[in-house]
N, C-alpha and C positions, 0 to 999 in steps of 0.2 A: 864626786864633787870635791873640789881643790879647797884649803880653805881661805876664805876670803880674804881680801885686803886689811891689813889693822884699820878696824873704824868706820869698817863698810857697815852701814845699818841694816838692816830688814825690814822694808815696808810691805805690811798686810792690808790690805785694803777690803775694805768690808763693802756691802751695800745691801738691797733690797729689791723682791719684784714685787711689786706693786702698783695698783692703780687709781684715780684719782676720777670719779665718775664721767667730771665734767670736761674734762680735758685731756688727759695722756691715757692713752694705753698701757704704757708701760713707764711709770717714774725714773726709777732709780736702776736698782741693775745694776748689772756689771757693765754698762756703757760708759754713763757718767764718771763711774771711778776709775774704770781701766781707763780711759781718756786720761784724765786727771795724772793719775800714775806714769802714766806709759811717759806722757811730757817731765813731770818733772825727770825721772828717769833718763831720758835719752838727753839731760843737760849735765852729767854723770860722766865720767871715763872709767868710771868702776865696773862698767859693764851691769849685767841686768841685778838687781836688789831688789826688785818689785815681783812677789808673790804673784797667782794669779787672783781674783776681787773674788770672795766668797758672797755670793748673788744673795743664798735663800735664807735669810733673817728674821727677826720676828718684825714680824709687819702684819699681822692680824688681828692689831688696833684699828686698823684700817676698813675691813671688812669689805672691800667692795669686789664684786668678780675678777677673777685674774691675778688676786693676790697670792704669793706663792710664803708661807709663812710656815717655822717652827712652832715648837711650844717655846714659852721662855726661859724654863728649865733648860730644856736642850740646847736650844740655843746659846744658854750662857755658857754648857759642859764643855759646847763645838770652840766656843771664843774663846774658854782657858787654854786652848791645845796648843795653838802659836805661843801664846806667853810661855807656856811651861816649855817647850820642846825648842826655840831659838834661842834661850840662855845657853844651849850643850855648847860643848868646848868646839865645836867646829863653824860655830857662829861668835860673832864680834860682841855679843852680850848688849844689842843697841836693837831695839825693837821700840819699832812705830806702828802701833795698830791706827790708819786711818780711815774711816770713818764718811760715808755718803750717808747716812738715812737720821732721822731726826730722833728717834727712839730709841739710838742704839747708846747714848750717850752711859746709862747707868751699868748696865752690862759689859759695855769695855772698861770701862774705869775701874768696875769690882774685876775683872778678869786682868787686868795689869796688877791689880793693888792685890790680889792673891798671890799673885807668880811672883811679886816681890818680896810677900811673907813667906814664901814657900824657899826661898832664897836669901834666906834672914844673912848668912854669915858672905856672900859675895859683897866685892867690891867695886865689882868691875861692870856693874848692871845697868841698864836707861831705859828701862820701860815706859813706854808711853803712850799715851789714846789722845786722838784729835781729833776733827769732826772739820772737815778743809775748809768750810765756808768761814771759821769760829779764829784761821790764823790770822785774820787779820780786821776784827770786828769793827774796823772806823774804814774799811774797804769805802763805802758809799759815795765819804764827804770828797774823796777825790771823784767822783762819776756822778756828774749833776745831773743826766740824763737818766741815772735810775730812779725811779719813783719811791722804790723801796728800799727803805735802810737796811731790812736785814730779808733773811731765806724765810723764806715761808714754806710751803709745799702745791709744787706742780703752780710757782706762781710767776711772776714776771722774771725772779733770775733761772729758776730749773725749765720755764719751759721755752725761752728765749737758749738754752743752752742744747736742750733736743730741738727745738727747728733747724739748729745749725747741722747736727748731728743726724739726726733722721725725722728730718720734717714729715715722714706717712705717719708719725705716732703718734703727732697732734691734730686735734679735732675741732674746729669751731673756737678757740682759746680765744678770737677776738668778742666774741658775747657771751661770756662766759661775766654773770653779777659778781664784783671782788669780794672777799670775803677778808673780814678783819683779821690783821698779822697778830700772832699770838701775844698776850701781853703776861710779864710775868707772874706766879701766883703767889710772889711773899710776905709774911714770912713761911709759908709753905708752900711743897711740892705736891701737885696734884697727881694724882692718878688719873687719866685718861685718855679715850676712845676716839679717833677721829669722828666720830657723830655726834661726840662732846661738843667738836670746835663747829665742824663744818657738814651739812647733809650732804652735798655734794663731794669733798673728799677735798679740797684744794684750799689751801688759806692766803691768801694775798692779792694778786690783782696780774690773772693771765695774759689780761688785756692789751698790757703796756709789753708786752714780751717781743721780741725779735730775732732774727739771727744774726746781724748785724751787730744787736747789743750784746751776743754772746763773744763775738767774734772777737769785741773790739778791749769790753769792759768784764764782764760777768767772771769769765773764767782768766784773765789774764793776769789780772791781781792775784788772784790767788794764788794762780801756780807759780809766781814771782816768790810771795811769803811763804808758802811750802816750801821751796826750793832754799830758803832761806832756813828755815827749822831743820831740813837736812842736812845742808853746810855746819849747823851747829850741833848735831848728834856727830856726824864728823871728825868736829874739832872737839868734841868733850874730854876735859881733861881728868877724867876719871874719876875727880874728885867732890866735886859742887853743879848744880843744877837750878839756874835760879827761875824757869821756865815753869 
């Protein structure tokens, strides 16, 4: 391998198998984020920077058949390995661990924020973790058609984004009872179980989902503001980070 362009980033794209009883077969995956990637990517002349999506995550807060999960120990050993190993000299020192699955937020963040201390004396470093639904968290108030303001799980945005993608995965989503969108637990962070939130495995509202509204709204913001965060690992000038 050649070394890359000055300022070409590396995007690692994470996800999850998993499943959500009352609705998808399969959530997340490497569909939804290879999707994701593969778009921003091909709006690039750098040519390819997108890893392939690392699938099997911890996702056995979930517990429901078909989930394909680490421990979270391993899990996090597997997540330091990109941080540590794309700062070497034949990468651009600009890594973006992105991020499909809702649990995986504590784990990349301590997995960047290691590789940084483990890298105390560079100057030249951009590590980072993001979570693509989270780039641009006022998404909604432009798309009056969505019902929900933010991501839930296996709910009007994720499973409006699989009918478009592989409509056999979804089941019955239109009578499927909504289940209340997470609310936050401050001033503290909870620990828990998807049987914490939801019996059935899904939190938001299936109902309202479509492939039309993935097509049109769901995913096309987003990958506008990814594509946006990219252009700015790009142009970093080495020195400040106000992101």
């Amino acid at each position: 391998m050649s070394k890359p362009e000055p300022g070409t980033p590396v995007i690692f794209p994470v996800a999850a198998l998993e499943t959500a009883r009352a609705t998808h077969a399969v959530v997340h995956g490497p569909m939804l984020m290879g999707e994701i990637a593969k778009r921003a990517e091909a709006r690039s002349r750098r040519g390819r920077f997108c890893t392939a999506a690392m699938a099997r995550q911890f996702a056995s807060s979930h517990g429901f058949p078909g989930t394909l999960s680490r421990k979270p120990r391993l899990y996090l050993d597997l997540l330091r390995r990109p941080a540590r190993e794309f700062p070497g000299p034949r990468f651009s020192g600009r890594l973006l661990i992105l991020n499909g699955h809702w649990r995986n937020d504590v784990p990349g963040q301590a997995a960047v924020f290691e590789a940084r201390q483990r890298h105390r004396e560079r100057t030249d470093l951009l590590l980072l973790f993001c979570t693509y639904w989270n780039v641009d968290p006022e998404a909604h108030r432009a798309h009056p058609e969505l019902k929900q303001t933010s991501m839930g799980h296996a709910c009007e945005w994720e499973t409006s984004m699989i009918l478009r993608l592989s409509p056999h995965l979804v089941k019955d989503h239109a009578h499927v009872a909504p289940q209340e969108l997470a609310t936050p637990s401050r001033p503290a962070t909870r620990a828990w179980t998807m049987r914490d939130r939801s019996q059935a495995g899904h939190i938001g509202d299936p109902r309202e989902a479509s492939a039309e509204k993935r097509a049109r709204r769901c995913c096309k913001h987003s990958r506008a503001e990814l594509w946006s965060l990219i252009e700015r690992m790009i142009a970093w000038d080495g020195k400040s980070w106000d992101g």
